[in-house]
N, C-alpha and C positions, 0 to 999 in steps of 0.2 A: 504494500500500500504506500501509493506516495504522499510523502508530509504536506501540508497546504501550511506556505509561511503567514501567518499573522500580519507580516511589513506587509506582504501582497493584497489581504483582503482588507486591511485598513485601506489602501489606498484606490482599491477596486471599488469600496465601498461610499470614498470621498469623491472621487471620479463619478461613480452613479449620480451620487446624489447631485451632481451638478450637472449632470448630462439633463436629469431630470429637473432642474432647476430652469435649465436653459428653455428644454422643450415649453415648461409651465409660463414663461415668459409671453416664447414665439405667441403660446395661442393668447395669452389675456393681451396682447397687444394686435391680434391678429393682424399675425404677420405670416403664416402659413394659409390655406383655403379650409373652409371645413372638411370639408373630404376626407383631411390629411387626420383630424382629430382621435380616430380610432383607431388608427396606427400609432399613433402619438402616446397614445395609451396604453396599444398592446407592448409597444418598446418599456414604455417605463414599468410596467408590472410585470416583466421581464427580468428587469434589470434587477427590478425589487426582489423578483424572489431569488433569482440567483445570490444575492446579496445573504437573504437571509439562509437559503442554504449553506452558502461558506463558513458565515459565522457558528454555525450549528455542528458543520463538519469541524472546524478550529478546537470547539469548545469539546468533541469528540474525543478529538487527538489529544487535548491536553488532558479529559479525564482519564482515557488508558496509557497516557502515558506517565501518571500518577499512581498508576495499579489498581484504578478502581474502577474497571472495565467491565466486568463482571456485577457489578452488585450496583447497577443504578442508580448511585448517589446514595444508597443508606449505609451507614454502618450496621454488620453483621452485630446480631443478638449476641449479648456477653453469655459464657457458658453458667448453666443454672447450679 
């Protein structure tokens, strides 16, 4: 499995959000035609969720590579 660096999805993540900042622009100024508006939209809930995918595979990596891969965020019941 390859590691996803963290620099990268911070940055993928700042890039999005201004790719879609951009777009939000174009249209409250229209300056694209409407036509273009549900394109505009499918790009950015694209972008969004690739976004939140990364973040989710990151936060993945950094739980098994903590050792706690296996047990879903709980700590194992102390013995009785």
């Amino acid at each position: 499995m390859t590691m996803i660096n963290q620099k990268f999805v911070e940055i993928y993540g700042y890039v999005a959000i201004l790719v879609m900042a951009v777009m939000l622009a174009l249209i409250w100024f229209e300056k694209i035609p409407r036509s273009l508006y549900l394109t505009c939209f499918i790009i950015a809930a694209t972008l969004f969720l690739i976004r939140v995918t990364l973040r989710l595979l990151v936060a993945r990596q950094k739980r098994m590579a903590e050792g706690q891969g296996g047990t879903k965020g709980h700590d194992p019941a102390p013995p009785a």
